[in-house]
Backbone bond lengths (Angstrom), bond angles and torsions (degrees), N, CA, C in turn:
res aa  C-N    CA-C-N  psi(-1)  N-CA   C-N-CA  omega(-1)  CA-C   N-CA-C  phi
1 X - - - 1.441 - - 1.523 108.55 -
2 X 1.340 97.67 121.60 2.062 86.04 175.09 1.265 105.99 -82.59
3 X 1.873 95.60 167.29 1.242 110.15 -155.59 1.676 105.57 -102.36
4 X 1.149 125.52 135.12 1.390 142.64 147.39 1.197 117.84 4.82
5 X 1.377 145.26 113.38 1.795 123.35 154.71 1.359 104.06 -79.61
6 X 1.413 94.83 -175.76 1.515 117.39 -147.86 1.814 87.73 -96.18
7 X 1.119 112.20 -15.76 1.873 117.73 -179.25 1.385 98.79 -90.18
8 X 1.389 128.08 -35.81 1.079 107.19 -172.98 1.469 128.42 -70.26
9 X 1.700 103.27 -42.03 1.389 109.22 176.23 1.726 102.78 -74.46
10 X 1.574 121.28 -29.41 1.653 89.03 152.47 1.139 138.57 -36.47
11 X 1.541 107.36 -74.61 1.279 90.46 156.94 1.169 158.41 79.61
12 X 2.255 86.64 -153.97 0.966 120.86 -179.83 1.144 93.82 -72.89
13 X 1.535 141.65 -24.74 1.813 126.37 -178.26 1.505 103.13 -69.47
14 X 1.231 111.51 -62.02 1.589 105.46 163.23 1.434 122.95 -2.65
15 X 1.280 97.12 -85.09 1.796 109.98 177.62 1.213 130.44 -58.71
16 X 1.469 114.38 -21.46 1.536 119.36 172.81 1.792 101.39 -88.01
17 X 0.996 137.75 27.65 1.269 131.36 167.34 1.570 96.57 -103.60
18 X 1.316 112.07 -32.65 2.016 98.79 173.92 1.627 103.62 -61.21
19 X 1.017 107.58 141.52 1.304 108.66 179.23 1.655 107.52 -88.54
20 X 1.567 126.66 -25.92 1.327 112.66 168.51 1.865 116.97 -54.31
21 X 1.539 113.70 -44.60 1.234 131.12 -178.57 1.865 112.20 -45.35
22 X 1.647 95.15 -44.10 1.391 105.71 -161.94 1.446 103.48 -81.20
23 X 1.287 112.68 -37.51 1.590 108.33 165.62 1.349 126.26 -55.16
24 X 1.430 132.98 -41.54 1.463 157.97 167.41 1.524 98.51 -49.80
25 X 1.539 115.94 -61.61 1.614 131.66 164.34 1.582 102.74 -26.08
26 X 1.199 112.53 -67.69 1.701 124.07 -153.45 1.771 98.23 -73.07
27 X 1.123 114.67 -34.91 1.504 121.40 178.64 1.447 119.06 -50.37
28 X 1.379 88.41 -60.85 1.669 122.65 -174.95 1.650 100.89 -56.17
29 X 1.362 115.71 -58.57 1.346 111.47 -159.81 1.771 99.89 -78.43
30 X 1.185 118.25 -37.34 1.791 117.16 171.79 1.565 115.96 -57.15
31 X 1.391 106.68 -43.82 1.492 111.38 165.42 1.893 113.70 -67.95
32 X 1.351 129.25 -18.93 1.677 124.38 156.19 0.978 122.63 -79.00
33 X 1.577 120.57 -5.05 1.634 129.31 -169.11 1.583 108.14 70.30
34 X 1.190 110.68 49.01 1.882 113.51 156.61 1.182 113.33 -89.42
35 X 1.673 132.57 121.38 1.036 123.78 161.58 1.762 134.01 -25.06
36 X 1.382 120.55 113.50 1.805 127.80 -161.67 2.113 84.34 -49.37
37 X 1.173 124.51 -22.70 1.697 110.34 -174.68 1.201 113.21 -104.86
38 X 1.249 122.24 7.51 1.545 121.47 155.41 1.283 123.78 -93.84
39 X 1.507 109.18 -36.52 1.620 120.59 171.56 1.955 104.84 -58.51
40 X 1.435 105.24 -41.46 1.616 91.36 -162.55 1.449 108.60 -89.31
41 X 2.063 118.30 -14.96 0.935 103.90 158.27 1.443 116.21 -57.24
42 X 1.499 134.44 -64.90 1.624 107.04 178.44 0.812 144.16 -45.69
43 X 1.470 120.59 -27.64 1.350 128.35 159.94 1.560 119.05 -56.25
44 X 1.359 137.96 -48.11 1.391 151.06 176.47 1.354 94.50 -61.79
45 X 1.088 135.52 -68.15 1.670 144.46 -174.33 1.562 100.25 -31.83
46 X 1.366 91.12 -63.78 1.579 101.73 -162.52 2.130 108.80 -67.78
47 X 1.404 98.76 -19.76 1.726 87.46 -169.35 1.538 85.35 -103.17
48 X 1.328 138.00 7.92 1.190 134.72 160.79 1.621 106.84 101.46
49 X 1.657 117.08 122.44 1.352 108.92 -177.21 1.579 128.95 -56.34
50 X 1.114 117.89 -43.20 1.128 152.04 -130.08 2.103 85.34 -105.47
51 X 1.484 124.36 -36.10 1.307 121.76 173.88 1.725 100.82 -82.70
52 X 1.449 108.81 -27.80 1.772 98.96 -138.38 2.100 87.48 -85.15
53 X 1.688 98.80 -14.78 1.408 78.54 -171.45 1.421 104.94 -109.22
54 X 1.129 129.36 20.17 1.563 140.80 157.32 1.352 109.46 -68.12
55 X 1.628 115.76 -47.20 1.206 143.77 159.21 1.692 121.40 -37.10
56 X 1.164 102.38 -55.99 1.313 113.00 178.06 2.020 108.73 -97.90
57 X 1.063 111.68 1.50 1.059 100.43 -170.80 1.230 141.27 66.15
58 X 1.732 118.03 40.09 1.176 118.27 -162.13 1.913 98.66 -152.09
59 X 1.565 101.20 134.82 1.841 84.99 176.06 1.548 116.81 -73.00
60 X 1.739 83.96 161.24 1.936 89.34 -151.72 1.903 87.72 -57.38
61 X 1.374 125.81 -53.95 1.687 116.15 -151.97 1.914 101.54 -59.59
62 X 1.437 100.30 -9.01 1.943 87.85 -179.99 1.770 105.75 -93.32
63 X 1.375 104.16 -23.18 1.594 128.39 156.24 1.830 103.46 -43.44
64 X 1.066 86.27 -79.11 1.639 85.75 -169.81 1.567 110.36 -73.06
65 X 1.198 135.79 12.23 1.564 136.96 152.39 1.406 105.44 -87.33
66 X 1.060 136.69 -54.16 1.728 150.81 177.35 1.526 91.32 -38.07
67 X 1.393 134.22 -50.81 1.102 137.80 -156.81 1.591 117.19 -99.86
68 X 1.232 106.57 -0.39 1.669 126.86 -167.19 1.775 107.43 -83.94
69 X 1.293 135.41 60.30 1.296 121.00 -167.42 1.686 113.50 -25.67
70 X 1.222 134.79 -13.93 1.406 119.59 168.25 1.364 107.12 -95.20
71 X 0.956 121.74 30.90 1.851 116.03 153.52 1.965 90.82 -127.22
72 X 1.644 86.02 -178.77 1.878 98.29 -158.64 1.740 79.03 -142.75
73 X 1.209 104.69 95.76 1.440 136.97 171.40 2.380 102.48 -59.20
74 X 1.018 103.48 113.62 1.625 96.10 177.25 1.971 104.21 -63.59
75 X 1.260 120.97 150.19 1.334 117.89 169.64 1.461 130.29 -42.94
76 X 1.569 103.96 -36.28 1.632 95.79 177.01 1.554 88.36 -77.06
77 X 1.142 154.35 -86.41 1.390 135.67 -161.23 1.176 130.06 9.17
78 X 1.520 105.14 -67.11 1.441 145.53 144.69 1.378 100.45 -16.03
79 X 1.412 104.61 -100.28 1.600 112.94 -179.61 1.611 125.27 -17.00
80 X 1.626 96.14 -47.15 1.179 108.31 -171.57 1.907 124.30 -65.97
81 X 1.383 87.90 -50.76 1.496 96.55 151.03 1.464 145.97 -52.06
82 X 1.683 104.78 -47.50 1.455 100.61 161.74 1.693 125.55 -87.82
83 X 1.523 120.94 14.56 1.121 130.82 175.53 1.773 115.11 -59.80
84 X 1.613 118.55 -28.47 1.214 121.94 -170.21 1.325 97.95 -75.09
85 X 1.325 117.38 -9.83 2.079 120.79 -157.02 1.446 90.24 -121.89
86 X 1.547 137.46 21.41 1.641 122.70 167.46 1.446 103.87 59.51
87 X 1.387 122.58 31.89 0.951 135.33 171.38 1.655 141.29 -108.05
88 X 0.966 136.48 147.06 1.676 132.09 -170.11 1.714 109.48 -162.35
89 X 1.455 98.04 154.74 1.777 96.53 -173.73 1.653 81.65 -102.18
90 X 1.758 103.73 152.31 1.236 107.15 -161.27 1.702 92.70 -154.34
91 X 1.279 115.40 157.81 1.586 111.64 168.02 1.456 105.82 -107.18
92 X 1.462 120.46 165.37 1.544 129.48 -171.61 1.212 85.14 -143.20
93 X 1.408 116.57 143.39 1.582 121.14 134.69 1.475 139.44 -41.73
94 X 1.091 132.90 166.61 1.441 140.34 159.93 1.549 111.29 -147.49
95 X 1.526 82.61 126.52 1.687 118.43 179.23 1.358 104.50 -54.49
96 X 1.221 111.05 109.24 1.394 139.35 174.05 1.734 115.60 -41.10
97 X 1.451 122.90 88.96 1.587 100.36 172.69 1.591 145.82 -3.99
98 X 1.249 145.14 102.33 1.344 112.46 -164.90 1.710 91.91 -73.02
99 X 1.612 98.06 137.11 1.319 106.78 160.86 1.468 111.85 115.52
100 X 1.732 98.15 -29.18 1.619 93.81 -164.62 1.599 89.71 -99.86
101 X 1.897 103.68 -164.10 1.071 132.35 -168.82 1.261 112.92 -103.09
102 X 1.315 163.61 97.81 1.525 137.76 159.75 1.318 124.92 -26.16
103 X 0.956 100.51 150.21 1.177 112.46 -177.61 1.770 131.55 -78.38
């Protein structure tokens, strides 16, 4: 896999500080199948920990556990975090096979 320059992940930190960008960001990467706590760690990283959870109202070290894929964040947590991005975790249906059974 090649490797990254040092402009790009500039950047891409750059751009995830717009908050329209970072929402589009969070879409994009849930719609490729990136874990929702890897996407918002870059996103948080990049708009700065220490602003994003003043922002959200939360101290940065429970900030940076929320964001730790080895902890299991509850949904409002969740919520709470993607609230600055017009955002929410939500369930959808899926269109039933014709023919088959659900599961």
């Amino acid at each position: 896999m090649a490797r990254r320059s040092k402009d790009w992940n500039a950047g891409l930190a750059e751009d995830l500080r717009n908050q329209e960008f970072a929402r589009e960001f969070l879409l994009a990467a849930i719609d490729e199948g990136v874990p929702l706590q890897l996407a918002l760690a870059k996103v948080v990283r990049a708009m700065g920990v220490k602003e994003f959870a003043t922002r959200v109202r939360m101290a940065s070290p429970n900030l940076l556990r929320t964001i730790d894929p080895r902890h299991n964040p509850t949904q409002e947590t969740l919520n709470r975090l993607l609230k600055p991005f017009r955002l929410k975790l939500s369930l959808a249906p899926i269109d039933r096979p014709k023919g088959g059974r659900a599961a």
